[in-house]
N, C-alpha and C positions, 0 to 999 in steps of 0.2 A: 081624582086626588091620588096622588104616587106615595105608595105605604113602602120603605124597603123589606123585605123578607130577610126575618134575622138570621144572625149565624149557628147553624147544628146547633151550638153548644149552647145556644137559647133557648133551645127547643127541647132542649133534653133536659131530663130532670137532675139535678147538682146533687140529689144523694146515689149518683153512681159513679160519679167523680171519686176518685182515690185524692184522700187527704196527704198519705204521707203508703211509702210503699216499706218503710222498716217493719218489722218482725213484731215489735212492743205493739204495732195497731192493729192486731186480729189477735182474735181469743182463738186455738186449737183443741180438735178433741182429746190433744192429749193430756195437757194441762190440767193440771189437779183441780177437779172441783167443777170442771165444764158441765152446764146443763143446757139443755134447749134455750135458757132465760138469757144466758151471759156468749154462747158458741155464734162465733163471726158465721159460720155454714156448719159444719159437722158437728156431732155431739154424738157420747157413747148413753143411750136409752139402759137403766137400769144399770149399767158397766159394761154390757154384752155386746148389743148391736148396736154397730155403727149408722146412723141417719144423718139427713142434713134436717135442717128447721122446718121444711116440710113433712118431715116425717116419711122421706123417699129411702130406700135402702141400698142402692146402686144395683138391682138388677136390670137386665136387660127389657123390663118392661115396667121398672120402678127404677130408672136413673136418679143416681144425685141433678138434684137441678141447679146452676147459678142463673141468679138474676140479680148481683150487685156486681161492683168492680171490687167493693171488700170481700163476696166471698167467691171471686176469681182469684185473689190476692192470698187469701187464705188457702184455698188452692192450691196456688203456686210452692205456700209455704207446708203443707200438710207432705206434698212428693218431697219437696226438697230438707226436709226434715226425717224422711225415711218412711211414712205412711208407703204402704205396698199396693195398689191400685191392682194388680194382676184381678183378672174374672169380672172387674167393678165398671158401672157404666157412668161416664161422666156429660150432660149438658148442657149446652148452653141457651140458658132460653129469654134471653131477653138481650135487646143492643143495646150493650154499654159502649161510651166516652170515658176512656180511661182517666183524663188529666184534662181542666177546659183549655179550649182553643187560645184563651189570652197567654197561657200559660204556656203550653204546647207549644205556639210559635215563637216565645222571647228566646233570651239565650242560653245557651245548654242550663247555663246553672239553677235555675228556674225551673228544668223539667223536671218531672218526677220519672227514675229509670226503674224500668219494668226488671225484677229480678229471673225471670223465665221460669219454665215448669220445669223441672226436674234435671238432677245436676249430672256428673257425670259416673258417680258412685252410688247416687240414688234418681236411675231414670224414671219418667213414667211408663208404667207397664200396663194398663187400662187402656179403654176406649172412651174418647171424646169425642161428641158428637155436637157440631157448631148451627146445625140446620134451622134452630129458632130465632139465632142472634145473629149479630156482628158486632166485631170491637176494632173500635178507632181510637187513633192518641196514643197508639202504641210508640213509646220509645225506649232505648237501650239494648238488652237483650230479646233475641227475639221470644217472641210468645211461652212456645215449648222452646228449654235448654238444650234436654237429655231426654230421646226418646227410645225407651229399651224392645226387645225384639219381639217381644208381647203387645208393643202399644200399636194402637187405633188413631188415628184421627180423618173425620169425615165430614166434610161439610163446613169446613171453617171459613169465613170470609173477615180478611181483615179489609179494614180500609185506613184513608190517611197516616199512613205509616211513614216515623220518619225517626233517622238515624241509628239504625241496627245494629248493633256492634257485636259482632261475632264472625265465623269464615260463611256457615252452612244455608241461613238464609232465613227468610221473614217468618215462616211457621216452624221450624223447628232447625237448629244450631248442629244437632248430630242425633240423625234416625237411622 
């Protein structure tokens, strides 16, 4: 009996799909009143230390971890916000589906455009470390925007990548 084998985006689970990529849909830790309860990824522990919902503090042997596509996005929006990454360990540990494939492949206006990491007045300055994951359904800008002369990135695998709009190229626009 001939079963078809569904598509990725079957297969993967739809709460790492990105709803919407504006600003208003992730909670940041800067924002008044963020605690572990309400923070998309980061939250400030008492006011002092910065952690993500695991309770990781971005060292080099306690990295931030993501394992959504909201708090990859939150991410995005924490550099490009002015968050200073310098010294801090960032990875990524699980493969996300940024946007499903129904979506992904219709036409441009349909997709959801990736804002990129860090802009060019706020690059990231940290180290990303991709070796647990991979992200697919990347469109718009590429991954990383702005990457400043302190930043890292290792181990990143994207896949299904489609329509990148910038000069510098699929993992980062200007390193």
């Amino acid at each position: 009996v001939f079963t078809p084998t569904p598509d990725r985006g079957e297969l993967t689970k739809n709460e790492t799909f990105l709803a919407s990529v504006d600003r208003n849909s992730v909670k940041l830790s800067g924002e008044d009143g963020v605690t572990v309860d309400d923070a998309t990824w980061l939250f400030k522990d008492d006011g002092t230390d910065l952690m993500d919902r695991l309770g990781n503090k971005g060292t080099i042997s306690d990295p931030y971890k993501i394992t959504t596509a909201a708090q990859l996005l939150a991410f995005a929006y924490e550099v490009n916000e002015g968050m200073d990454f310098t010294g801090k360990y960032v990875r990524l540990d699980a493969s996300l589906v940024l946007q499903p494939f129904d979506t992904y492949m219709k036409a441009e206006a349909t997709r959801l455009e990736w804002p990129g990491i860090g802009t060019e007045d706020k690059p990231f300055k940290g180290v990303f470390f991709g070796g647990q994951g991979s992200l697919s359904h990347l469109y718009g800008k590429p991954l990383f925007g702005h990457v400043g002369p302190t930043g890292w990135l290792e181990q990143v695998t994207l896949t299904d990548v489609l329509g990148i709009t910038g000069g510098g190229g699929i993992l980062a626009d200007v390193n």
